[in-house]
C-alpha positions in Angstrom: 39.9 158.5 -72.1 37.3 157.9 -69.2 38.6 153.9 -68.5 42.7 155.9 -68.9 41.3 158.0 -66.1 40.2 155.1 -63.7 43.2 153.3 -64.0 45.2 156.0 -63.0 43.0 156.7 -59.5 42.5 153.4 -59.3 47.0 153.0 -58.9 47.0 156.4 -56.5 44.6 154.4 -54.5 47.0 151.4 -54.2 49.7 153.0 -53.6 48.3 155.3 -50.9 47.2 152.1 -49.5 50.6 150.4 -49.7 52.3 153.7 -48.0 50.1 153.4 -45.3 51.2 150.0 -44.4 54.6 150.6 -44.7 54.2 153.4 -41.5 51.8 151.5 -39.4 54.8 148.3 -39.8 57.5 151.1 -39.4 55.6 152.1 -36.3 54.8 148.6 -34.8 58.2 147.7 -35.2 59.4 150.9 -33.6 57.0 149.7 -30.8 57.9 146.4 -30.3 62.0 147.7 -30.2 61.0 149.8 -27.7 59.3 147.3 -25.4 62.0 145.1 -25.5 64.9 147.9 -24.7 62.5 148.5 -21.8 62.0 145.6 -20.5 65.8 144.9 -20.7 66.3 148.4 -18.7 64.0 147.2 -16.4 65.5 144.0 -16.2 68.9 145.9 -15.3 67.6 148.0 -12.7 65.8 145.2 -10.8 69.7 143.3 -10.6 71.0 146.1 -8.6 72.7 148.3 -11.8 74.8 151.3 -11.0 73.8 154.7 -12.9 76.8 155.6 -14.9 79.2 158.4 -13.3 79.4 161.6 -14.6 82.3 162.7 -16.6 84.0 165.8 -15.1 83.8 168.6 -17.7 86.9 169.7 -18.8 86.0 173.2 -19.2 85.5 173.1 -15.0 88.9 171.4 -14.8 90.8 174.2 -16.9 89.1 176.5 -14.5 90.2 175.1 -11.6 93.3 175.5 -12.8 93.7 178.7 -13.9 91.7 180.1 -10.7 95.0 178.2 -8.6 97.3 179.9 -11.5 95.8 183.4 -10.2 95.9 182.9 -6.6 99.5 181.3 -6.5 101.7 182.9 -9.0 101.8 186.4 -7.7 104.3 184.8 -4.9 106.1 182.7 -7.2 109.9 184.6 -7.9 112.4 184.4 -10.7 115.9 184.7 -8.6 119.0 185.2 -11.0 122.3 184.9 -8.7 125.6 185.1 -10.0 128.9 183.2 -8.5 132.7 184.1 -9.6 134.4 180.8 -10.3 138.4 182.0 -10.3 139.6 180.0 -13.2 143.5 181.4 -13.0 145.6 178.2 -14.6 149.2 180.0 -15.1 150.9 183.2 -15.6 151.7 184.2 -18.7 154.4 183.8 -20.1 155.1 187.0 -22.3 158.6 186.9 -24.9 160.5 189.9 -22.8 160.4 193.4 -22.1 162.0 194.5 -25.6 158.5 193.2 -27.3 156.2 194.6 -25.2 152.9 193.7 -26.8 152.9 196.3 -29.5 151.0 193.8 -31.8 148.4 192.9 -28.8 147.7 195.7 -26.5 146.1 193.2 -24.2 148.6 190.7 -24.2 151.0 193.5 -23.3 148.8 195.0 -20.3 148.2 191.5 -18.7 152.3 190.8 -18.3 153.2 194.6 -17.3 150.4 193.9 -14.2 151.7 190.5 -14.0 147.7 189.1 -14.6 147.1 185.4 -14.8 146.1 184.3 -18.3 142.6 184.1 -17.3 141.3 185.3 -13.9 137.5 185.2 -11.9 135.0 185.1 -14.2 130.8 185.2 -13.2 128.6 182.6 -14.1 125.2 183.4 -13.8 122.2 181.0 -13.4 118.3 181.1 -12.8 116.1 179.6 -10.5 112.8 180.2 -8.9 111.6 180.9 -5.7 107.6 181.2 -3.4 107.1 184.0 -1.3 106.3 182.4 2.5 106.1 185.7 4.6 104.8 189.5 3.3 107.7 190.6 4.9 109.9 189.1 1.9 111.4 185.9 3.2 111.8 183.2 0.1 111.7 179.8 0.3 114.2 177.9 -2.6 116.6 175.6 -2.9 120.1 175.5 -1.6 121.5 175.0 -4.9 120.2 178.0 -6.5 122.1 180.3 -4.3 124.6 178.5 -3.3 127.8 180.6 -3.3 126.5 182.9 -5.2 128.7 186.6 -4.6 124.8 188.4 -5.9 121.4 187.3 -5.5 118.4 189.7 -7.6 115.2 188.9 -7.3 112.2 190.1 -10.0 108.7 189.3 -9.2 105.8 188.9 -11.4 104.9 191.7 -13.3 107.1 194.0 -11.8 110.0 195.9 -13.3 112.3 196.2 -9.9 115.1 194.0 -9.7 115.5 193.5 -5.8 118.5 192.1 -3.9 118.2 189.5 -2.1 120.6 188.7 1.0 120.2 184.9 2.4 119.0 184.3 6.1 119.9 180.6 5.8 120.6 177.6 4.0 120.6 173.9 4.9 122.7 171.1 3.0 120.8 168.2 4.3 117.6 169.4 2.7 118.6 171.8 0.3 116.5 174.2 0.8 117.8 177.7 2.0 115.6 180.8 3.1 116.6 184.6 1.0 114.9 187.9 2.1 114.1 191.2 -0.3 113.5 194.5 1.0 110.3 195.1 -1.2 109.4 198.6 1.1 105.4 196.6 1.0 103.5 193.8 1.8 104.0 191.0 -0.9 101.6 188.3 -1.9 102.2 184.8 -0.1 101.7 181.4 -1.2 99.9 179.2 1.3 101.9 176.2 3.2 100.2 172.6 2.6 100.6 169.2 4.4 102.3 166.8 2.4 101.6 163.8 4.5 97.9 164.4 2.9 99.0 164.0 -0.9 98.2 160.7 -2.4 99.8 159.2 -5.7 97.5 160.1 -8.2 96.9 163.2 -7.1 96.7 166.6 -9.4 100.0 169.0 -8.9 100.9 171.8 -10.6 104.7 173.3 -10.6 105.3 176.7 -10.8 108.7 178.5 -12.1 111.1 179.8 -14.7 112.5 177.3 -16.2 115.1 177.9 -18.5 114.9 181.5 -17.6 110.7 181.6 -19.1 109.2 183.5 -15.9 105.9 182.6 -14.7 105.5 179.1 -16.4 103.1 176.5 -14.7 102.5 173.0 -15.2 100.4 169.9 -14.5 100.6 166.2 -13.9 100.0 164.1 -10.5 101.4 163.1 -7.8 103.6 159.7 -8.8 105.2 158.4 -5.8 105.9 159.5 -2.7 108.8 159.1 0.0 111.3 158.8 -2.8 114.8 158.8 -1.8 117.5 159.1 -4.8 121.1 157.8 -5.2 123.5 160.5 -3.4 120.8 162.3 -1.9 121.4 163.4 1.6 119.6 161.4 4.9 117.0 164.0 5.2 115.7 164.1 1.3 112.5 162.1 0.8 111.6 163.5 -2.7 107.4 163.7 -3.6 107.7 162.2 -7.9 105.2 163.6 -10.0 105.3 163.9 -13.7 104.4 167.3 -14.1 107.0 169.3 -16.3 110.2 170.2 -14.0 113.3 171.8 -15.9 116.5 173.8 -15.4 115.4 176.7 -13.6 112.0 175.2 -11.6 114.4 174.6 -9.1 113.0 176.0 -6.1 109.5 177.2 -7.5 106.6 175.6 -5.7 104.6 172.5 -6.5 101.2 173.2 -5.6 97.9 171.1 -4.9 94.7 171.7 -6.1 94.0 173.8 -3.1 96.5 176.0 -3.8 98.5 175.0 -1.0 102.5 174.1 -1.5 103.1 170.5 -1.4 107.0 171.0 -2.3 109.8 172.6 -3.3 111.3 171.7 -6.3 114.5 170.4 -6.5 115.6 167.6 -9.0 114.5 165.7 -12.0 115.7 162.2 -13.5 116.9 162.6 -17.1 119.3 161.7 -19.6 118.4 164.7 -21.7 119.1 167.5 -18.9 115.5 168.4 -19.8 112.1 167.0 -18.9 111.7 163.6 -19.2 108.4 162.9 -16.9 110.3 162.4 -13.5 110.4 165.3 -11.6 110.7 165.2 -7.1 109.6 168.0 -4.8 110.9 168.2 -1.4 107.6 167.9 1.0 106.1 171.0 2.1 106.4 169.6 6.0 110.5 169.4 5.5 110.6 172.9 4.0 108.4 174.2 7.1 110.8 172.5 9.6 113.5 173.9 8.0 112.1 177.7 7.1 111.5 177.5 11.2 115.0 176.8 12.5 116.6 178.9 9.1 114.5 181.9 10.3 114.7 181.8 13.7 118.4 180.5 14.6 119.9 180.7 11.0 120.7 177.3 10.4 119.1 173.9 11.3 119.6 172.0 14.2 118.7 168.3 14.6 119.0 165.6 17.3 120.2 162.5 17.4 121.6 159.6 19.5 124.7 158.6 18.1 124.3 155.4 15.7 125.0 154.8 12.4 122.9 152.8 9.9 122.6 151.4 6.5 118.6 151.1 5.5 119.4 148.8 2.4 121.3 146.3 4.3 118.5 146.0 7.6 115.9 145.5 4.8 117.3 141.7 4.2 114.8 139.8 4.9 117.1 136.8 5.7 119.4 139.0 8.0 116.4 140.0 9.7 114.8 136.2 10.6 118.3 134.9 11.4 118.0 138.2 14.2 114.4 137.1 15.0 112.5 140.5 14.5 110.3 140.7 11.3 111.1 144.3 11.0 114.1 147.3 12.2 117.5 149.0 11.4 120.2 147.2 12.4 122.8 149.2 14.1 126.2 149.6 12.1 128.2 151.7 15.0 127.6 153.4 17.9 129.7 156.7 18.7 131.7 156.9 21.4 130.5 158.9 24.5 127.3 159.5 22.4 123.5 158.8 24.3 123.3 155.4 22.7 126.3 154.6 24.1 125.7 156.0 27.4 122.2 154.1 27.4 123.6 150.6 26.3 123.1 150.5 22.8 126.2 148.4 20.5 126.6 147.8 17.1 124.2 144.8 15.6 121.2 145.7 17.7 117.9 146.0 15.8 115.9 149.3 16.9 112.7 148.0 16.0 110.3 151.1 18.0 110.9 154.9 18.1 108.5 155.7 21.2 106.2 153.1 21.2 106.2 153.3 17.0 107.0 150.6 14.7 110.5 151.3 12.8 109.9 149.9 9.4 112.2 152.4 7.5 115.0 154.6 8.2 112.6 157.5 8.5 110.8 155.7 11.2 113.8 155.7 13.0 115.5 159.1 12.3 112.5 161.5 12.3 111.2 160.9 16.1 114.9 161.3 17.3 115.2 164.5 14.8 112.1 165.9 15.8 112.7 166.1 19.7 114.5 168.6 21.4 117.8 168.7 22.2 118.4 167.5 25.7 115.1 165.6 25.9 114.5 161.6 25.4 113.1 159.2 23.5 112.1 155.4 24.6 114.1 152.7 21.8 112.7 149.5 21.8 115.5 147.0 20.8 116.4 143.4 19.8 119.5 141.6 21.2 119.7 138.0 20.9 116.5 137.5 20.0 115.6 139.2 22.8 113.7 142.8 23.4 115.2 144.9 25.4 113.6 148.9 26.2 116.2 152.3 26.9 115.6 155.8 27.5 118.3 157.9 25.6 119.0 161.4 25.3 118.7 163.4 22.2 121.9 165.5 21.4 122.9 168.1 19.0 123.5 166.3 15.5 126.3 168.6 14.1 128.6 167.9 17.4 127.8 163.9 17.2 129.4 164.2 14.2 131.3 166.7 13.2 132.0 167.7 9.9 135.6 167.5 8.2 135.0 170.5 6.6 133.0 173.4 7.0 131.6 174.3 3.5 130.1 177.6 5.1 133.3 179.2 6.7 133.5 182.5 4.6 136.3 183.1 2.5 138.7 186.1 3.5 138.6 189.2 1.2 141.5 188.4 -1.6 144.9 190.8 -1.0 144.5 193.9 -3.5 141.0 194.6 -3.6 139.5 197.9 -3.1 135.8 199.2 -3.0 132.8 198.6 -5.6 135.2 195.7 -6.6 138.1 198.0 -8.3 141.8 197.2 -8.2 143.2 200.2 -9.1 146.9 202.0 -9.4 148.6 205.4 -9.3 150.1 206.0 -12.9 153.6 206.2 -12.8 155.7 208.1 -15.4 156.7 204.7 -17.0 152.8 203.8 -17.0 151.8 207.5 -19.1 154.7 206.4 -21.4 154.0 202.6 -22.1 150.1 203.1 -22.0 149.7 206.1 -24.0 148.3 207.9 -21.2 149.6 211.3 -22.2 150.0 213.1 -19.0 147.1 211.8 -17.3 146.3 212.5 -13.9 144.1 209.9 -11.4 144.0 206.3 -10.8 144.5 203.1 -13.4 142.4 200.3 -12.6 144.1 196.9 -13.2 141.7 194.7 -12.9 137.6 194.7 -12.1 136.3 191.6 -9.9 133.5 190.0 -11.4 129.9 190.4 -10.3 130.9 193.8 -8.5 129.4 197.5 -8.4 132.5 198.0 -10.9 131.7 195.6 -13.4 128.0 196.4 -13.2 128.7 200.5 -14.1 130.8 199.4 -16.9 134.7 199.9 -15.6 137.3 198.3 -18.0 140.7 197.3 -17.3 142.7 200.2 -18.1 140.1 202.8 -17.6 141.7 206.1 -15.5 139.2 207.4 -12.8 139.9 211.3 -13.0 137.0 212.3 -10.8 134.6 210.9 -8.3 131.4 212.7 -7.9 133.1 216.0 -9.8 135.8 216.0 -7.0 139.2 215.4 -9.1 141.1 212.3 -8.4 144.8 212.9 -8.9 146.4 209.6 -7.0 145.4 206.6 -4.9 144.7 208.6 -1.7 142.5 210.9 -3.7 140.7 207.8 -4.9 140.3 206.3 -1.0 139.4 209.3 0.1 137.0 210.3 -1.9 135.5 206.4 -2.5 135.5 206.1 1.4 133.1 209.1 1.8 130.2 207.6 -0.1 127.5 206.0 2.0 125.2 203.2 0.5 121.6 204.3 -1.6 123.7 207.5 -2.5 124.5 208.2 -6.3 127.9 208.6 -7.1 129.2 209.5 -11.0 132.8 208.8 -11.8 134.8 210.4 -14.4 136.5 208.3 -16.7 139.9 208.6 -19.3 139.4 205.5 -22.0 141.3 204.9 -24.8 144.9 203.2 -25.3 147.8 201.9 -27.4 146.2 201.9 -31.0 142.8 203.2 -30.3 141.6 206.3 -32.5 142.1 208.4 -29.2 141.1 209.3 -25.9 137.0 209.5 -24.8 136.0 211.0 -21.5 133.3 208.5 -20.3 130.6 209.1 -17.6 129.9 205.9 -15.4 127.3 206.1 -12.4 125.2 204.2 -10.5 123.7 203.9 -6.3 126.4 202.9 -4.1 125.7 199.1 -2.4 125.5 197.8 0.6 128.0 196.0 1.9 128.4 192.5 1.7 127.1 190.8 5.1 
């Protein structure tokens, strides 16, 4: 038992031996590891290494952007505008007066009013719009409100629907200015300086697109000076791939400042929805044009007279065979304009806008633009290989060339129409008779023009107005009369007979609402 004993103490004491040596190896090892990483750091350090950069934390990033999110969106709008498109075709053509639409009362009330088979209908579209001034003025795009008959405007996380009359617009740029009467200061968004954006650059884009109010979204800044096929001579589009869809149009794309770098205006797709291309018209183009829109109400800008193609001067062989390495080569020179007066013909190369190289056809057109009418600019020219200086006059653009048409002329009121958008008709004996209108006294309305006070209250064709603010309406001078007292911002209730051929019978049907303004 005693010699079991030993030999059991005697293998604890080896093994306790053994374990030692297995740390004290572990830790030499351990050791000798770490000397060499050491001496390998050390040997890094003394060749001139670079510490590794930090890593921005995302969580700082999101911040950033939700801190922009908070200061900017307040002054971003949703603007909803609605346009009558007058789709009349043909009258119809109805089988005579001894079938008189008994089958289809509608059928028979469009050919006893002679109606067209489809008249003015309202579209209605959404855009988006920044708040520049307290005072209400909205910058957006000319598109978004272009011919539009009504223009509301709802702003973040209010309730009012405001309407919105438009100060100016500008087809070059596309950009137009709108103004609300908000009865308080409203929150602006900051202007920026788009020269300063770089490509690469975060953006975000504020809007409501596809009607979604108050969505924002990020990407960077992917190109700059981008000009698009069709686009007009004064759009110079910033790219960036941050989400823009149907409805951003005119929202603001924004820097990480919070400053507005752009308008936006168009994207590049083949889906009508967001394919990674969006363009932003740069903040400095939509403060030249706010300027003019708000002071004069349209935009005026200077020129000299020539026409140019940008593609073509940028041959590089028609350029050595003129001897100048770079300029826009003159296409035509208008008669009696300041180029002409000065000297300038057709095939000279303007190759310096005030002492400035002209390298594109922005080079060229936005010194001349940007200088008062009646002043001058100094045109450096080539001619035979030869340079050649003039001072020329800068005149108004618009009279230089004149349009062939003027898309802006308004349109005369169309014969017939009467006020809150009502056409409306004394009933006649044969009218009570054909109409089932049993004796009834006041004024038929024939037809309701879309996007009007009428259509808004809830009029239909057919309805008979009996009373106008409990004053009885028993023929159409009743109706002017009492219709012409009513003043805009007042309430007015009308009384209404509705029911016709085949309906279960008559109902008496209350329709108000506040009076508008007139249209400007």
């Amino acid at each position: 038992m005693g010699k079991q004993m030993g030999e059991i103490f005697g293998w604890a004491r080896q093994r306790k031996m053994l374990f030692t040596l297995l740390v004290m190896a572990t830790l030499g090892i351990g050791v000798l590891i770490g000397s060499i990483g050491s001496g390998r750091v050390a040997a890094m350090r003394d060749q001139g290494a670079v510490a590794p950069l930090a890593v921005p934390n995302p969580v700082q990033l999101s911040g950033s952007f939700a801190a922009i999110v908070k200061q900017d969106s307040p002054a971003v709008v949703n603007i909803a505008t609605t346009q009558v498109i007058d789709r009349r075709a043909r009258q119809r053509v109805h089988p005579g007066p001894d079938q008189p639409g008994q089958n289809d009362p509608g059928d028979f009330f469009n050919y006893f009013f002679q109606f067209p088979d489809q008249g003015p209908v309202a579209e209605r579209s959404l855009g988006s719009g920044v708040i520049v001034d307290e005072k209400g003025f909205i910058l957006t795009n000319q598109h978004v409100i272009k011919d539009a008959t009504k223009i509301q405007v709802k702003l973040p996380g209010d309730t009012t629907i405001y309407s919105a009359k438009v100060i100016g617009s500008d087809d070059e740029t596309d950009l137009a200015v709108i103004k609300i009467d908000a009865q308080k200061h409203l929150p602006t968004a900051r202007m920026g300086n788009s020269e300063a954006v770089q490509v690469g650059d975060w953006a975000l884009a504020f809007g409501s697109p596809f009607g979604l109010e108050a969505t924002v979204t990020a990407g960077i800044i992917s190109a700059k000076e981008r000009s698009l096929p069709g686009s007009q001579q004064f759009q110079r589009f910033i790219q960036t791939d941050a989400a823009i869809n149907p409805g951003n149009s005119g929202g603001p794309l924004v820097n990480l400042a919070g400053e507005v770098i752009g308008i936006n205006t168009a994207i590049y797709t083949s889906s009508r929805g967001y394919e990674g291309v969006g363009f932003a018209l740069p903040s400095n183009t939509a403060i030249k044009t706010y300027n003019q829109l708000v002071t004069h109400g349209k935009v005026t800008r200077g020129s000299i007279g020539i026409t140019f193609n940008e593609d073509r001067s940028n041959n590089p062989v028609l350029l050595k065979e003129l001897g100048v390495e770079h300029g826009i080569v003159i296409e035509r020179v208008e008669p009696g304009s300041p180029a002409d007066k000065a000297g300038l013909k057709t095939g000279d190369v303007v190759t310096s806008v005030n002492g400035k190289p002209v390298l594109t056809g922005n080079d060229l057109v936005n010194p001349i633009v940007d200088t008062p009418i009646g002043d001058s600019v100094q045109i450096t020219y080539m001619r035979e290989k030869q340079n050649h200086q003039a001072t020329v006059g800068v005149a108004d653009r618009t009279k230089l060339f004149p349009r062939t048409a003027q898309a802006n002329v308004d349109q005369s009121e169309e014969e017939g129409a009467t006020d809150f958008g009502l056409h409306v008709e004394d009933i006649t004996p044969e009218l009570q008779q054909r109409l089932g209108l049993d004796g009834a006294s006041g004024v038929i309305v024939t037809q309701i023009e879309p996007a009007s006070f009428g259509e808004d209250v809830g009029f239909l064709r057919g309805d008979v107005i009996q009373e106008v603010n409990h004053q009885p309406v028993q023929n159409l001078r009743d109706w002017r009369r009492l219709s012409g007292r009513l003043k805009p911002g007042e309430n007015v209730i009308f009384k209404v007979r509705r029911g016709g051929p085949g309906s279960a019978g008559p109902l008496t049907v209350p329709l108000a609402g506040v009076v508008p303004q007139p249209d400007k």
